[in-house]
C-alpha positions in Angstrom: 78.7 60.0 34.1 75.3 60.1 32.4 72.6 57.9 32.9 72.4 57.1 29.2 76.4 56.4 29.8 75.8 54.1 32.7 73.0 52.0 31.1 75.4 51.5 28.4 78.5 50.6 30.8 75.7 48.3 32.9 74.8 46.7 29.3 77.8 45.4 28.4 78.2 41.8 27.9 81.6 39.7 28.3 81.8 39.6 24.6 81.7 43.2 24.2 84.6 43.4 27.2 86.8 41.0 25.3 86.4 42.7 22.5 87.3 46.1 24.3 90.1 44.6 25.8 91.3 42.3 23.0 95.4 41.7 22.7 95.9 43.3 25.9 99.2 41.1 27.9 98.1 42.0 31.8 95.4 40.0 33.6 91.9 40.3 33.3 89.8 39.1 35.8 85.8 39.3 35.7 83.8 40.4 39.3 87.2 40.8 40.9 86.9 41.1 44.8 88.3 44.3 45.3 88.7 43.6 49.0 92.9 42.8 48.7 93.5 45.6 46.6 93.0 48.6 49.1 94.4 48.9 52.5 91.4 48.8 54.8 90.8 45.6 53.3 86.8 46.4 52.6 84.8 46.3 49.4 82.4 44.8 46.9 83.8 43.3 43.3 84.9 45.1 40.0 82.8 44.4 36.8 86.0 44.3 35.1 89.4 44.1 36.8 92.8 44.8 34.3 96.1 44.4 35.5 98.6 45.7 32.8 101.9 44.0 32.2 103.8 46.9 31.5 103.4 50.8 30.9 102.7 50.0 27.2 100.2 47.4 27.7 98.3 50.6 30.3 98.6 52.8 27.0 96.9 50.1 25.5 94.4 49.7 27.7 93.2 53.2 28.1 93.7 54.1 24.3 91.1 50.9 23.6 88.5 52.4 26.6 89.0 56.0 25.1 87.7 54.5 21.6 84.7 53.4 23.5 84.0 56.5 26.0 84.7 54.0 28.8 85.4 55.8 32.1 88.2 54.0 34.0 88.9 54.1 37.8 92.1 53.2 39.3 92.3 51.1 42.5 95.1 51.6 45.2 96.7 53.8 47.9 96.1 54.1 51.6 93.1 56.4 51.9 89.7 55.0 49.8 87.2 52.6 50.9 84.9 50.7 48.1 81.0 50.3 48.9 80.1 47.1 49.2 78.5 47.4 45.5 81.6 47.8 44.1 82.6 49.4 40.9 80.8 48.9 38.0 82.7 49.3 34.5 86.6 48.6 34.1 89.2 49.0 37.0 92.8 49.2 36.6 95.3 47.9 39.2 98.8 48.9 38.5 100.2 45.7 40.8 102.2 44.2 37.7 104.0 47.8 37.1 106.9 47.7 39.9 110.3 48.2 37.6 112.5 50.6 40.0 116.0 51.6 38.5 118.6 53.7 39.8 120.0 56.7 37.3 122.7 59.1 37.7 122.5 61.9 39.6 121.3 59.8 42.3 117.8 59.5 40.6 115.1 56.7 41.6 112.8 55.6 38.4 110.1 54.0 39.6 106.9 52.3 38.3 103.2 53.5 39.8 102.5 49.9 41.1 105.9 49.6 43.6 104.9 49.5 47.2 106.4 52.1 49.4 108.3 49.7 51.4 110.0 48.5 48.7 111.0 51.4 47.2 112.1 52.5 50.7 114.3 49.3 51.0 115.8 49.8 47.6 116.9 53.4 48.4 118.3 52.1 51.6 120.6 49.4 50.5 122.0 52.1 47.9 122.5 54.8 50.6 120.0 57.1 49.2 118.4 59.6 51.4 115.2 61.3 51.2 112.3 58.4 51.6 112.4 58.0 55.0 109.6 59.8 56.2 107.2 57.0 54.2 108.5 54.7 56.5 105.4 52.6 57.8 103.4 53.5 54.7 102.2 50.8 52.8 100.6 52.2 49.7 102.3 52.4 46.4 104.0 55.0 44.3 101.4 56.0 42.4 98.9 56.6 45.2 102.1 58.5 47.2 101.8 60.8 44.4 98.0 61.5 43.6 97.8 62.2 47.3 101.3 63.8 47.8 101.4 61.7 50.7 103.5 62.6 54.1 104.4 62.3 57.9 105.5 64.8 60.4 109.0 64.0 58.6 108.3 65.2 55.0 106.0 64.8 52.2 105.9 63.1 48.7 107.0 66.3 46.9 109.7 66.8 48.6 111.6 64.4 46.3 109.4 64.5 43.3 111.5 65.2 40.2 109.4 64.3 37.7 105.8 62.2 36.8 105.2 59.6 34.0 101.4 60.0 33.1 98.9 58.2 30.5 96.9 60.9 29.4 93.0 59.7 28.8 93.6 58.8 25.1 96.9 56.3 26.6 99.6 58.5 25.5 102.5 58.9 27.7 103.7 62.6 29.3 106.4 63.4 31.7 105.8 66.2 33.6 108.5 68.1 35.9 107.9 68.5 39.5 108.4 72.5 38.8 104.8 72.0 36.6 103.2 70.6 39.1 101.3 71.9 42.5 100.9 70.4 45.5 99.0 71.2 48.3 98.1 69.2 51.5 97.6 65.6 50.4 97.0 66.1 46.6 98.9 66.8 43.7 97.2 69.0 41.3 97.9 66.8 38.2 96.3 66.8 34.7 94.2 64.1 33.6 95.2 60.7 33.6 96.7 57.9 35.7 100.0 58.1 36.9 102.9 55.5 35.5 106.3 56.3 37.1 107.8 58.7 39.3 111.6 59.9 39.3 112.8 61.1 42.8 115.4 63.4 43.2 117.2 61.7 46.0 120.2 62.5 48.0 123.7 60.4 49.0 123.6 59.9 52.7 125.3 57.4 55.1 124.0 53.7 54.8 123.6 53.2 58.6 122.1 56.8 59.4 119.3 56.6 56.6 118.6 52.7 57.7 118.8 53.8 61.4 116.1 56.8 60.8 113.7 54.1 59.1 113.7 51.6 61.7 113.4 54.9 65.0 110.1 56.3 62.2 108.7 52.7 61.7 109.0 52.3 65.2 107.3 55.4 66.8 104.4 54.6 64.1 103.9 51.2 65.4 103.5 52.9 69.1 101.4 56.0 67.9 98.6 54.1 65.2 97.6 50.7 64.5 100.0 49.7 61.5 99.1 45.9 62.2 95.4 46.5 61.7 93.8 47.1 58.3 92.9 50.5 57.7 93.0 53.4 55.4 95.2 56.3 57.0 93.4 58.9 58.3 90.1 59.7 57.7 89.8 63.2 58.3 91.7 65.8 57.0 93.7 68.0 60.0 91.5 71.6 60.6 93.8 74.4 60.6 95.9 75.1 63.6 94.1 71.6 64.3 94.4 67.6 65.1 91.1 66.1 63.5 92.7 63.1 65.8 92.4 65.4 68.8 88.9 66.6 68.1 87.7 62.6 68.0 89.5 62.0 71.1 88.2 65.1 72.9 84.4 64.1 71.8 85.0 60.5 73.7 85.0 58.5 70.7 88.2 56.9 70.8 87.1 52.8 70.3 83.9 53.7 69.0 82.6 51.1 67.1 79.8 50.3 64.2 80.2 46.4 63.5 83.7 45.7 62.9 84.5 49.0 61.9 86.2 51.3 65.1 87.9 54.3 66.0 91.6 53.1 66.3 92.6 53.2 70.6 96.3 54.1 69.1 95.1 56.9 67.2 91.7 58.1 66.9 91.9 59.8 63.5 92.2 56.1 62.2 89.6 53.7 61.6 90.4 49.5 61.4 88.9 46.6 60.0 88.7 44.0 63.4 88.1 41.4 61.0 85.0 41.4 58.6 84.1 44.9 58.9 82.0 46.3 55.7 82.4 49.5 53.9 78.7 50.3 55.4 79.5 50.1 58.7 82.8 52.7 58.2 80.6 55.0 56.3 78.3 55.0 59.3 81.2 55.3 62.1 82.1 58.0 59.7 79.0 59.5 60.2 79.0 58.9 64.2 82.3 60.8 64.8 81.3 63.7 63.0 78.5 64.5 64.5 80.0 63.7 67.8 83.1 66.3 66.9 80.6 68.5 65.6 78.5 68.4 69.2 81.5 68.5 71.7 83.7 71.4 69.1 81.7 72.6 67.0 84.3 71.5 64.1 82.6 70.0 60.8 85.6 67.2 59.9 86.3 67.0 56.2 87.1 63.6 54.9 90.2 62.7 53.6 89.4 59.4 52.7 88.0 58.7 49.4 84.9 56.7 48.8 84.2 55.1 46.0 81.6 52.3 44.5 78.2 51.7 44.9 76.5 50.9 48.1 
């Protein structure tokens, strides 16, 4: 963004904002703690918080900041920490979008704002197959699919049929999976924020796919901190490479700035103990790699995004 664009974002007064947003159905909320609406639990306060009611009330919202060269950023998923400034200008939550609907062919529909639980426990109690490998992850649809999320068990893409996006002037696209490349955690998508997702799932025995859930859920609970707030892993894998071995190998399993540390489960996580702020991450951040880059000689590449200002 320019500086002559953020002076004019920065200038705007709540008039102008309700006149930007006028007959829109979701919830608006002004200097929005943004701490509930990201895993780690961390973060300073949107300007400008929307929640759309529905997929058309989104086109509405993006086609009204489009008319006004408005930059919107989407808040969700597992793996981004806000500064403690927050976010400046309009951000979207998709909470309020969470239709899911079965269709033939043994087909999920489902909206971006749907938690992965959920959506896991829907598929389960109609014998679908194919979701199990999110067990334990608690971000939503959406975020599963901007990051082409994934375990040891599978990834994101692996059922992806087809994507409903809002292109930047709020019109809707569905793109196939076959037009769409994924690599390792990200989906190469055009621009735009993404609305649904269809998953191509599979018929499978009710007991088998429930009983592979709870044995995943279970040997995440052991192996990382699923009752802790946190993002996911911080650092992307090296090749041939555990960025959680490297941490452990430079002694900074537990390591701790504040109330931010280095999960004892697994030490490619970091957890919020309580009232941990996004500058003490960004400095534990800072900590491990240069410890990793001391004891391995290994410069770790974040996978977590940060956002805001500081």
């Amino acid at each position: 963004m320019s500086r002559v664009a953020r002076k004019e974002q920065s200038a705007r007064t709540r008039k102008d904002w309700e006149r930007i947003l006028e007959g829109i159905r979701g919830t608006i909320t002004y200097e929005a703690s943004l701490q509930s609406y990201t895993s780690f639990r961390i973060g300073g306060p949107a300007e400008v918080l929307v929640e759309p009611a529905d997929v058309d009330d989104l086109c509405r919202v993006v086609a009204q900041a489009h008319a006004e060269r408005l930059p919107i950023f989407v808040v969700g998923g597992t793996n981004l920490l806000v500064r403690d400034g927050g976010i400046r200008g309009l951000v979207l939550s998709l909470r309020q979008l969470k239709a899911i609907r079965q269709e033939p062919g043994s087909v999920l529909y489902a909206e971006g704002g749907v938690g992965m639980p959920t959506l896991i426990g829907y598929a389960i109690r109609r014998s679908l197959a194919g979701l199990e490998w999110g067990a334990g992850i608690p971000g939503t649809v959406a975020g599963c699919v901007v990051m082409n999320a994934g375990t040891r068990l599978g990834e994101m893409k692996d059922s992806v049929k087809a994507v409903r996006m809002v292109d930047p002037k709020g019109r809707v696209m569905d793109i196939p999976a076959a037009e769409i490349p994924f690599s390792y955690r990200k989906a190469h998508l055009p621009r735009g924020i993404v609305a649904a997702v269809w998953l191509q799932l599979k018929p499978g025995a009710h007991d088998q796919i429930e009983k592979t859930v709870k044995e995943y859920l279970q040997y995440r609970k052991i192996t990382q901190p699923l009752t802790l707030p946190s993002a996911g892993c911080v650092f992307k894998n090296p090749p041939q490479d555990s960025a959680g071995r490297l941490v452990d190998v430079a002694g900074l399993k537990g390591a701790r700035v504040g109330d931010a540390q280095v999960s004892e489960k697994h030490a490619n996580f970091m957890v919020n103990l309580g009232h941990a702020r996004a500058a003490d991450v960004l400095a534990l951040i800072r900590k491990v790699r240069a410890g990793v880059k001391k004891a391995s000689g290994v410069t770790l590449e974040l996978e977590l995004k940060v956002v805001g200002q500081a």
